[in-house]
N, C-alpha and C positions, 0 to 999 in steps of 0.2 A: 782328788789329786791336789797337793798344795803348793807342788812348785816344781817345773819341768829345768832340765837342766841339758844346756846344751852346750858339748864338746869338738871344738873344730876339728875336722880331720882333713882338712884340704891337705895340700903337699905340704907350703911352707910349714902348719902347723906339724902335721905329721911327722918332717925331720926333725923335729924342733922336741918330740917327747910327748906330743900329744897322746898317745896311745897310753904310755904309763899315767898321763892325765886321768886320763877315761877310768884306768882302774882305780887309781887311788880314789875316786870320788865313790864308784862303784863299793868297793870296799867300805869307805867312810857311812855309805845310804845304808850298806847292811848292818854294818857296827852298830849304827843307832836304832837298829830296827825299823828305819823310814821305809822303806820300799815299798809298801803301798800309798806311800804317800807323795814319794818324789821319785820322779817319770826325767830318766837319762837316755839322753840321745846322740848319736853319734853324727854329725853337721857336718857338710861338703863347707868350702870358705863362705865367713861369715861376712869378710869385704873389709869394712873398716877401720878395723886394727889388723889385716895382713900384715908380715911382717915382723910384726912383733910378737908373735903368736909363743905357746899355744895360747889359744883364745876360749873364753867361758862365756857364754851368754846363759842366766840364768832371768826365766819368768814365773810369776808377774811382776817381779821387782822389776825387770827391765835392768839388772845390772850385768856390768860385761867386766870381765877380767882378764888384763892379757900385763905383758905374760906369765902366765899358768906352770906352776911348777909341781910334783905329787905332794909335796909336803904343805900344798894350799889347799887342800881339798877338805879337810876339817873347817878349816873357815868359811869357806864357799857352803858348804854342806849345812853350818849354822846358818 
């Protein structure tokens, strides 16, 4: 695995388009043929950026993106 990717889904995120998040990234990991490589996960709140969600925490970078819109997930994905 080379980089797990994590999708907030708590409420605020969720009303917020989280879910269309999740897929555009989803979509993007297959586009590129990554999916053996990068491990997507669906995250209860990740706390620190609530509110302005949605929110990305992706590892080992340790970078967090908020807020997350479907048409970031090419970026995120690179």
């Amino acid at each position: 695995m080379r980089a797990h990717v994590l999708v907030c889904r708590g409420p605020d995120c969720a009303s917020r388009g989280a879910q269309d998040v999740y897929t555009a990234v989803a979509w993007e990991v297959e586009r590129r043929g990554l999916s053996e490589e990068i491990v997507q996960t669906k995250s209860g709140c990740v706390g620190p950026l609530c509110g302005g969600g949605p929110v990305v925490c992706c590892y080992p970078t340790g970078a967090w993106y908020a807020p997350v819109a479907p048409t970031d997930a090419a970026a995120i994905v690179e």
